[in-house]
N, C-alpha and C positions, 0 to 999 in steps of 0.2 A: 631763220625764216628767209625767205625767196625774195626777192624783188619784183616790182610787176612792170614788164618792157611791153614794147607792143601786141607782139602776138599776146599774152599772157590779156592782156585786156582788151583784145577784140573776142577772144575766146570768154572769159565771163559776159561780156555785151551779149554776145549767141547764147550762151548755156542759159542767162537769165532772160530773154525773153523766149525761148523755146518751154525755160518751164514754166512762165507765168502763161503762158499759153495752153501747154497743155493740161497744166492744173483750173483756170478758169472753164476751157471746155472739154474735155475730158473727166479729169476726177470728178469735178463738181458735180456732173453727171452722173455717174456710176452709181451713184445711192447706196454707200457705204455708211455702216449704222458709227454714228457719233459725228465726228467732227471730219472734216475732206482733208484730204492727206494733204500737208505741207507741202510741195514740191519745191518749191521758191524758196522757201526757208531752208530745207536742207542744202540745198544746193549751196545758199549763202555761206551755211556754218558751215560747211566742207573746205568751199574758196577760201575763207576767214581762217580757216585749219592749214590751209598752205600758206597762206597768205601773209599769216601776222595779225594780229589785233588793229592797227591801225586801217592797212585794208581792208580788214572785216568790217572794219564801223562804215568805209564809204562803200564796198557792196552792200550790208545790211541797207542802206539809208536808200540807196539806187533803187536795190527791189523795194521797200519797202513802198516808195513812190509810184513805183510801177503796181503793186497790189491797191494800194489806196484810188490811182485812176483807170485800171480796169473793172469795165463793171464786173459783172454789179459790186462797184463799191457800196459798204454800209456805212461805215466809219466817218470821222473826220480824214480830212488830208492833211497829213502826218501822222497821225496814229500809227498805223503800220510800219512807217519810215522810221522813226523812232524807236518801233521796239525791235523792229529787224536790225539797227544799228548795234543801239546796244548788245542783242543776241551776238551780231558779226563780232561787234568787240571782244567779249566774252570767251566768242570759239576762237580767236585768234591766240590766245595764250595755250592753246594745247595744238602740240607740232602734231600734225597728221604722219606717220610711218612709211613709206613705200611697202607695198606689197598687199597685203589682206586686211581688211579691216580689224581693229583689235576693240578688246573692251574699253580703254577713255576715250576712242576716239567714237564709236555709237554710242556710250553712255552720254557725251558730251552732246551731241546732237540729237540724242532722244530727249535727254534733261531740257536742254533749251530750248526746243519744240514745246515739250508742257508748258515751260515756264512761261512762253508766248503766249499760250492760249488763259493763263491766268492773267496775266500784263493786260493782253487786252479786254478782259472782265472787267479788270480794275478799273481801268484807262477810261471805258464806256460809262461804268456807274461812274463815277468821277464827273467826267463832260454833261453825265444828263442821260444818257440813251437810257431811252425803254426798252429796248430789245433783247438787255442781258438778261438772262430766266436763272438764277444763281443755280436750281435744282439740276441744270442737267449741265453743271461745270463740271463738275467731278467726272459724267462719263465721256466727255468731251476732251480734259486733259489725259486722260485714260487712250482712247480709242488714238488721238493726237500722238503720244506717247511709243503705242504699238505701232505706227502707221510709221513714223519715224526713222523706228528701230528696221524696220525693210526695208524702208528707203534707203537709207545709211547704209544696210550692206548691200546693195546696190550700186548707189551713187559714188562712194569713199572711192571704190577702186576706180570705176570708171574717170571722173573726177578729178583725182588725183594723180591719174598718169596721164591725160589731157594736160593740165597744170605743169607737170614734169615737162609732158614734150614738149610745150611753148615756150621753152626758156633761153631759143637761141633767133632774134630779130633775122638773121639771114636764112633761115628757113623761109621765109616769105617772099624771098627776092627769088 
């Protein structure tokens, strides 16, 4: 796994509020049937995918912070932070490839995209919300899941040679 120097962390800084941005107004918008596509989340498990597991837990927690106070947050603050950490953790134990995206590395980021959207079912009935409707989990992890899977072959390559190139601090100078 990589080290994260400067460049490599002003670069997640931009990539994570660029996507919490265009996923709040953007996706959210689009009226896409099931659940609004992750943007934030993949992004995370991709970084977390170059990154290492330990760095995936402090981007996972960063966005997650940043979903929990942009509105419209639902949740409590931390909920999101939390399971985006964990998520980061999780994807950091599978090394992302150079080149094209492969089957563990979308499998790994579609898996834990659904598995988010159940976390936070849980998490909700747990605290109290009224708002989780358990009947339409299932097409929520589902639609969550495919949404993912596009994203991922998308973002992996982009992403991941972003990541690559920031790996030398005197590119900045």
């Amino acid at each position: 796994m990589m080290n994260m120097n400067t460049s490599r962390v002003l670069l997640v800084v931009a990539a994570l509020l660029s996507a919490v941005v265009l996923q709040a107004s953007l996706f959210a918008r689009l009226g896409l049937p099931g659940a609004t596509p992750a943007v934030l989340l993949v992004v995370v498990l991709v970084f977390a995918m170059c990154a290492g597991p330990g760095a995936g837990a402090i981007i996972g927690f960063s966005a997650g912070v940043l979903v929990d106070l942009a509105p419209p947050s639902a949740g409590s603050l931390g909920q999101t932070a939390a399971i985006y950490a964990i998520a980061g953790f999780l994807a950091g134990f599978v090394e992302l490839k150079p080149g094209r995206p492969d089957v563990q590395s979308v499998g790994t980021v579609a898996g834990l995209s659904a598995g988010a959207v159940i976390a936070q079912a849980m998490l909700a009935s747990v605290i109290g919300t009224p708002e989780v409707t358990w009947s339409i989990v299932p097409l929520l992890v589902v639609t969550q899941l495919l949404y993912a899977v596009l994203l991922s072959l998308v973002l992996i390559p982009v992403v991941g040679t972003l990541y690559r190139g920031a790996a030398d601090d005197r590119r900045l100078a």
